[in-house]
C-alpha positions in Angstrom: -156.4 192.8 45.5 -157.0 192.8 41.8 -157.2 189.2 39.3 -156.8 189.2 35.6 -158.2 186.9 33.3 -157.0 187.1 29.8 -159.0 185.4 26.9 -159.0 185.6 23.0 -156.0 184.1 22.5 -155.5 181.5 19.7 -154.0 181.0 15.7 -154.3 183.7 13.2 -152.8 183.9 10.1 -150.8 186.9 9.1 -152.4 190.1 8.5 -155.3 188.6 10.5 -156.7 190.1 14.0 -157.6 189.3 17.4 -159.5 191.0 19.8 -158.1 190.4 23.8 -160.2 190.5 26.7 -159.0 190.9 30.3 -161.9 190.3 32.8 -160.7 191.9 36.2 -162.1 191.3 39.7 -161.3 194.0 42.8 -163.3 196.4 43.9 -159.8 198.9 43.2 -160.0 198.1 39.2 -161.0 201.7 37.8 -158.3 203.2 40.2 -155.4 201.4 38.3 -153.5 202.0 35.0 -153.6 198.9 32.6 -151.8 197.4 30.1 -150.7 194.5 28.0 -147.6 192.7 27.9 -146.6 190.0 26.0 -143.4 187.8 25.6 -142.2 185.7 23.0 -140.3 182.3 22.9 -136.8 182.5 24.3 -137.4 186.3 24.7 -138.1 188.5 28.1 -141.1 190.2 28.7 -142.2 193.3 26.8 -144.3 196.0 27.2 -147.1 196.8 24.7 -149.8 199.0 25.6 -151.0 200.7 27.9 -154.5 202.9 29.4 -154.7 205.1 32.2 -157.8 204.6 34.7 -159.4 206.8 32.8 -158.9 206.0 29.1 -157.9 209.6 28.4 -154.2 208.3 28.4 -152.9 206.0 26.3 -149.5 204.9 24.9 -148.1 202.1 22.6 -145.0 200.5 22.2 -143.6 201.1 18.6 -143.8 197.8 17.2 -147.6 197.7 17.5 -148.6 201.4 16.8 -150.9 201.8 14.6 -152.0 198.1 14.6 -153.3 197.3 18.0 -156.0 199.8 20.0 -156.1 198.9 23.7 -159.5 199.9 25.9 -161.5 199.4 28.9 -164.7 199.5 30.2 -164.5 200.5 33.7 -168.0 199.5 34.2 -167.6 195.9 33.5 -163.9 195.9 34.3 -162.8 194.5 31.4 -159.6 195.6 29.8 -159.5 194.8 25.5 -156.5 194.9 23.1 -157.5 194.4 19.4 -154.7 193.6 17.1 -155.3 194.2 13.5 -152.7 193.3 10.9 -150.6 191.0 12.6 -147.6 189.5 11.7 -145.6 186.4 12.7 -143.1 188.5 15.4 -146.3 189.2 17.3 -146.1 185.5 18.4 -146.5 185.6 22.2 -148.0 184.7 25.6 -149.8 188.1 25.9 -150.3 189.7 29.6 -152.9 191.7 31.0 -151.4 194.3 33.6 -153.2 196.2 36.9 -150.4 198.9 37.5 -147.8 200.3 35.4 -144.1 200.4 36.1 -144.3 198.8 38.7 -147.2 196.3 37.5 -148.9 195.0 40.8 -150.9 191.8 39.3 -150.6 190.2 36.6 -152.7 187.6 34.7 -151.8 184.2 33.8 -151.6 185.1 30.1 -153.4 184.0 26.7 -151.4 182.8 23.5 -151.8 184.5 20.2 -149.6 182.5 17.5 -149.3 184.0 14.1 -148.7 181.7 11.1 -147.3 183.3 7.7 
């Protein structure tokens, strides 16, 4: 059994950043693959990062490459997404994810709203 907490969450104004935490508790954490989700008002859920147990595998979705960096630190289980540059379509819920296609937990989610 793994739980995700997302913080960090919160207004930014456009071209602004925010860094995303995802605390994790299970004794399995370091075995699973990670990642971020997020969804949008009136919009289903989309995939936007994510990190293999190890960190040595990584991939993005193309509307954030090059923008947003996701990590973790196995150690503390903790799970990051920073988002740099950010624009008003990156208005979402944002989820933290233990698994990858399928995603076994999820977390209850953190808002990031980005004004222009």
């Amino acid at each position: 059994q793994v739980q995700l907490v997302e913080s960090g969450g919160g207004l930014v104004q456009a071209g602004g950043s925010l860094r995303l935490s995802c605390a994790a508790s299970g004794r399995t954490f370091s075995t699973y693959a990670m990642g971020w989700f997020r969804q949008a008002p009136g919009k289903e859920r989309e995939f936007v990062a994510d990190i293999s147990w190890s960190g040595g595998a990584i991939v993005y979705a193309d509307s954030v490459k090059g923008r947003f960096t996701i990590s973790r630190d196995n150690a503390k289980k903790m799970v990051y997404l920073q988002m740099n540059s950010l624009k008003p379509e990156d208005t979402a819920v944002y989820y933290c994810a233990a698994g990858i296609d399928p995603v076994d937990y999820w977390g209850k989610g953190t808002l990031v709203t980005v004004s222009s």
